[in-house]
Every structure is written in structure tokens, then in C-alpha cells.
C-alpha positions in Angstrom: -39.2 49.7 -39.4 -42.7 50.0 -38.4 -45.7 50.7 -40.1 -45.4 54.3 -38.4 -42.4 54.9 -39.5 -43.2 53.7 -43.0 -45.7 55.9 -43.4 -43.3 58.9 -42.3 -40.8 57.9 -45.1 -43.3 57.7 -47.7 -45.1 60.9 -46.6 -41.5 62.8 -46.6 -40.7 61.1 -50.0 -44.0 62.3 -51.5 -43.7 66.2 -50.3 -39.7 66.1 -51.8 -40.7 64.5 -54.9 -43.8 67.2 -55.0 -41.7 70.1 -54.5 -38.8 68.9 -56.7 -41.3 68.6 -59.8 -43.2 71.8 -59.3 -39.4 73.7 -59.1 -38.6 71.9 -62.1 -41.2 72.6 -63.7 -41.6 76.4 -62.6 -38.4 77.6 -61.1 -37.5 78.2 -57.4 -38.8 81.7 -56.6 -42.4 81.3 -58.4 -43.5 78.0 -55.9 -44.0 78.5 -52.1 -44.5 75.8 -50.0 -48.5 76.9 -49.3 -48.5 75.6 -53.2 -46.3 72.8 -52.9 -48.6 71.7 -49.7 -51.6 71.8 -51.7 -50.2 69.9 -54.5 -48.7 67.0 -52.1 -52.3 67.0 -50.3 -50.5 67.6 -46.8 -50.9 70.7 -44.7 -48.2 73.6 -45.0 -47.5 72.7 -41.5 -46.8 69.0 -42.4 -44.4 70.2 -44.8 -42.2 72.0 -42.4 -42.6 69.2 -39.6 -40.2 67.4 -42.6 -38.1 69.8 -43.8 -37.1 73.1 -42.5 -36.4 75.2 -45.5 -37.6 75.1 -49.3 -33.8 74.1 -49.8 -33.4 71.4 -48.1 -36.9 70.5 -49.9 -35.5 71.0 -53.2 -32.4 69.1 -52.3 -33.8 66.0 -50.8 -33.0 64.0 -53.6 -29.2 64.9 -53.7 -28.8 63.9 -50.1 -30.8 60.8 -50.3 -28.4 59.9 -53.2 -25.5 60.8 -51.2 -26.5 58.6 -48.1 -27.2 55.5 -51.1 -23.6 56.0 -52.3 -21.8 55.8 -49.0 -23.7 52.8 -48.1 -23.3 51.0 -51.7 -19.2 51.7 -50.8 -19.6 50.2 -47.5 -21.4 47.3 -48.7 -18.8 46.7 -51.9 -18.0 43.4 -53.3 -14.7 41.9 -51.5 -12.0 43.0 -53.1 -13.2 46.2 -55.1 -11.8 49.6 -54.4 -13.4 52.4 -52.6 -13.0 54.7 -56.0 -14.2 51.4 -58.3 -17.4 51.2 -55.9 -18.2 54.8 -56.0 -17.6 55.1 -59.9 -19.9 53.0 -60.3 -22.9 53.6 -58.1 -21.9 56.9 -59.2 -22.8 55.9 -62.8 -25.8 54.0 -62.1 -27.3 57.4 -60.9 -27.9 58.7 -64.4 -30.6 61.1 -63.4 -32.8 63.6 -65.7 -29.1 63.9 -67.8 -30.1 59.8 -68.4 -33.7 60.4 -68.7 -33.0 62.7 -71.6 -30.8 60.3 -73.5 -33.7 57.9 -73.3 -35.9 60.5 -75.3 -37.9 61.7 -72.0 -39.4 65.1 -73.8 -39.5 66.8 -70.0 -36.0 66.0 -69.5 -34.4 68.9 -71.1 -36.9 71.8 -70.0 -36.2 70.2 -66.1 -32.6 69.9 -66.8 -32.4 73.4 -67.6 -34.9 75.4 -65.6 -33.2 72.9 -62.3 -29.5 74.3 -63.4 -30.5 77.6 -64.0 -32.4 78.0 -60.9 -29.1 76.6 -58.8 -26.7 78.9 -61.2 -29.0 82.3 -60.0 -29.1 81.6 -56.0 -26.4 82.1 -54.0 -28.7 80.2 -51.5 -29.3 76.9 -53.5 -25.4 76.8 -54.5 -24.4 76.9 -51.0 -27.0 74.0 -49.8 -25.8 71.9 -52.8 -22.2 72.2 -51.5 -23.5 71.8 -48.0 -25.1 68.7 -49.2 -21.9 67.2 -50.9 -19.9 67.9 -48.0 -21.9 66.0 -45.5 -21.4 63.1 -48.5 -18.0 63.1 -47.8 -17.9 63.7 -44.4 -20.5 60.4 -44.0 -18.1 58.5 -46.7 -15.2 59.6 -44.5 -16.6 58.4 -41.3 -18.1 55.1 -42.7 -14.3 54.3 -43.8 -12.8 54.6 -40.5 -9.7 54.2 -39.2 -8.4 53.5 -36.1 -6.3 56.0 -35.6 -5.6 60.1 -36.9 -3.7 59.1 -39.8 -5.8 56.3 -41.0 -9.3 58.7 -40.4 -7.3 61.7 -42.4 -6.3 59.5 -44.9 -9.7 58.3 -45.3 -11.2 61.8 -45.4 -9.3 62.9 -48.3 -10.1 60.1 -50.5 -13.9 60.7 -49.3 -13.6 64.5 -50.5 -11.6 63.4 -53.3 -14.6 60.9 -54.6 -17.1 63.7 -53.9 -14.7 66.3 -55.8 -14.7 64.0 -59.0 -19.0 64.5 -58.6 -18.8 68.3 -58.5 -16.8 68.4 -61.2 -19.4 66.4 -63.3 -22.2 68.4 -61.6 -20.2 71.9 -63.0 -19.6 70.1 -66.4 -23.2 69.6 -67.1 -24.3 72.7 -65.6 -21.4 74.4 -67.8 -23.1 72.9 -70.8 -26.7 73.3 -69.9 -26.5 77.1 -68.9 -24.2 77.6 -72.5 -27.3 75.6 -74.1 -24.7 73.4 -75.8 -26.0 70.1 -75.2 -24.4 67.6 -76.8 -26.6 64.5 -78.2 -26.1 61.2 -75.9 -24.8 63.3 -73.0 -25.2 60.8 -70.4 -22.5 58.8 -72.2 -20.6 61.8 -72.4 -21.1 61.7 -69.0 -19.8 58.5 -68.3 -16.5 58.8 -70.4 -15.7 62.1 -68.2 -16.6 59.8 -65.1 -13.9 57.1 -66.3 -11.0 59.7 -67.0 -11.8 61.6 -63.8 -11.9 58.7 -61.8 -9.0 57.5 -63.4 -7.0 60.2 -62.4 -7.6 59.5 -58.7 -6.3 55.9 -59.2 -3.3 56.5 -61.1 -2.9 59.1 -58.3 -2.0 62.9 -58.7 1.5 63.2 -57.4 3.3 63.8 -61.1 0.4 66.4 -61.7 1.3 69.4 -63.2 5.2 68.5 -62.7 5.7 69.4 -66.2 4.4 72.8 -66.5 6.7 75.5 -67.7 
């Protein structure tokens, strides 16, 4: 990558990272991006040359992630699984849920204000699923197959993976929005991760077979 192209990464980096603090910090609807420009030290114009809407500025980070996940899969160990690899990049993500475990004291106003501002826009829900979806759809296409069965197999273990990571999403967002917060959540967090991923490698066949 050149030095021009460096520069573009950083610059886009900085504006997301901008944006993402200031709608932490004050909610979705109170910052516009003439403030956010201002902030980042980059002309509103700039802004926009990067990123078309305020949501895809606000979920930058999510997609970023996404993009590290599929390519930590593709570059697994030899011999570990698809599900073990995404577990535990998954894991390693831990996120402002992590950084208030480790006693951050911003942790819990941004985990809340972030999760409430998602829970009261219709908007911001449907770009986080949008953004999910094109992590499994990337995952999907990264594992291949040479043929239809081998691709649609690997598409429903990608939205399977990416499933297990909306439900963790909802389960912390469940809890945040209830303001029952449990202490050492990001270990919470991990045991969840472990059972649900577990249930994807034990497979779901028998599922619900003894219901009455």
C-alpha cells in the first residue's frame, strides 16, 4: 500500500472513530456530521467523500470487525474448524462490554447510550443487520466450494457463525436496555459464546425433538 493510500486509511479510521465517540458519548440524533467534521479536523465534505450516511459512520467499526473475522477464519491454524476459529476471534473482540470489566468508568455510560440509541432507530437496526449479513455473505464466499452444494453448504454455516453473534449482540443489549448488568459480564459473555457455539458443533438435528 502506498503512502497515498495510507494516508486514506488513517484519515477514514480517524473520522469513524470521531463520529463513533461523539454518538457514544451524546446519542445518534443530537451529533450531525458538520460537528463530527469539526471535531475530526476534516471538512464536512471529506466526511462524505468516506462514508455516505451517518450509519455507515457509526457502524464502521462493526464492519471493519467483520472483514478481521472472515480473514482470521481463512487464515486458521491447520487443522482447526471454521466454528473453533470464529469462536475465538469472536472472543478476542471483547469490546466496550470488555473495557468495562477492566474498570474503564466510560464503559458503561457508552455501552448504554450506544445500545439505546440502536434499540430507538429503526434505521441503525437495519444497517447493523445489513452489516452482519455482508459478514456472512464475505465468510460464505471466502469458504468456497466448487460447486452449488459445497457453496450452500458453506453459506449456512457462515450465517449460522454470524447468527451465534446476533444472539450475543441481543443478549447484551437485552441486559443493557433492562439495566441489569451483571458484574464481570464479559465473562458472562464468554460462557454464552462457548454453549452457543457449542450447539453448532454438536449440530442441531435432535433440537427440539422432545417437545410435547
Amino acid at each position: 500500500m502506498g503512502l497515498r493510500e495510507q494516508k486514506k486509511v488513517r484519515t477514514r479510521q480517524h473520522i469513524a472513530d470521531t463520529a463513533w465517540a461523539l454518538i457514544a458519548d451524546n446519542g445518534f440524533a443530537r451529533v450531525t456530521v458538520a460537528e463530527i467534521a469539526r471535531v475530526a479536523g476534516v471538512a464536512e465534505a471529506t466526511v462524505f467523500n468516506y462514508f455516505a450516511t451517518k450509519e455507515d459512520l457509526f457502524f464502521f467499526r462493526l464492519d471493519e470487525r467483520g472483514k478481521q473475522l472472515v480473514q482470521g477464519v481463512v487464515d486458521r491454524p491447520e487443522g482447526e474448524s471454521v466454528v473453533a476459529a470464529y469462536r475465538r476471534l469472536l472472543s478476542a473482540q471483547g469490546g466496550l462490554v470488555q473495557q468495562l470489566d477492566d474498570g474503564d468508568p466510560h464503559a458503561l455510560d457508552r455501552l448504554r447510550t450506544v445500545n439505546r440509541v440502536i434499540a430507538e432507530s429503526p434505521a441503525l437496526q437495519g444497517r447493523e443487520q445489513i452489516s452482519l449479513t455482508r459478514t456472512a455473505e464475505l465468510l460464505a464466499a471466502a469458504l468456497g466450494g466448487s460447486d452449488a452444494e459445497e457453496r450452500l453448504t458453506a453459506r449456512v454455516v457462515a450465517h449460522a457463525l454470524v447468527a451465534v453473534q446476533r444472539a450475543l449482540v441481543q443478549q447484551v443489549r437485552e441486559a443493557v436496555l433492562a439495566d441489569e448488568i451483571p458484574p464481570g459480564l464479559a465473562d458472562r459473555l464468554q460462557r454464552s459464546a462457548v454453549d452457543a457455539f457449542g450447539i453448532l458443533e454438536r449440530g442441531v438435528g435432535a433440537y427440539g425433538a422432545g417437545h410435547a
